[in-house]
C-alpha positions, 0 to 999 in steps of 0.5 A: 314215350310214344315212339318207344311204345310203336316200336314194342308193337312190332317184335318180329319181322316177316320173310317171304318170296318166290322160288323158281327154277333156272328157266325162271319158272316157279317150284311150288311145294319146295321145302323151305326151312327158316332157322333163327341163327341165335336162337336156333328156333327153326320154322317149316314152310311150302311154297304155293302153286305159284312158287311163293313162300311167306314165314309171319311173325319171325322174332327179329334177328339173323336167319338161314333159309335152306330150301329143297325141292325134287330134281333140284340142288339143296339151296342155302341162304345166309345172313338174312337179318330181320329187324322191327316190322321189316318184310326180308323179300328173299327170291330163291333161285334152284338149279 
């Protein structure tokens, strides 16, 4: 009973990481959308003045990250799945 209650503590998950340029050099103010494939729930987020982007409190399931940034290809990430109190750690690399 204990360790199902643990468990329904955490109902959601987190994705974050960097976004850089090919050079390797971080892109701050990129948009990055986070969409909950199954759900369809989509949540909008900037990276910060050094590139990192954080998205808390996800409900668990699979997701796509799009991202976009001027002067930069539109990037897309799929099959990002998040499970109970997991941190996705997802680095996006724009060209």
């Amino acid at each position: 009973l204990q360790e199902a209650y643990a468990q329904s503590q955490a109902l959601n998950g987190q994705i974050e990481g960097v976004v850089t340029d090919a050079n390797g050099a971080t892109v701050p103010n990129a948009a990055i959308t986070i969409k909950n494939i199954e759900r369809g729930n989509e949540l909008q987020v900037t990276s910060d003045d050094n590139g990192v982007y954080r998205a808390p409190l996800l409900q668990l399931g699979t997701y796509r990250i799009t991202v976009e940034a001027p002067n930069f290809k539109r990037l897309v990430r799929e099959g990002i799945t998040l499970s109970a109190g997991q941190t996705a750690t997802v680095n996006l690399g724009l060209e």
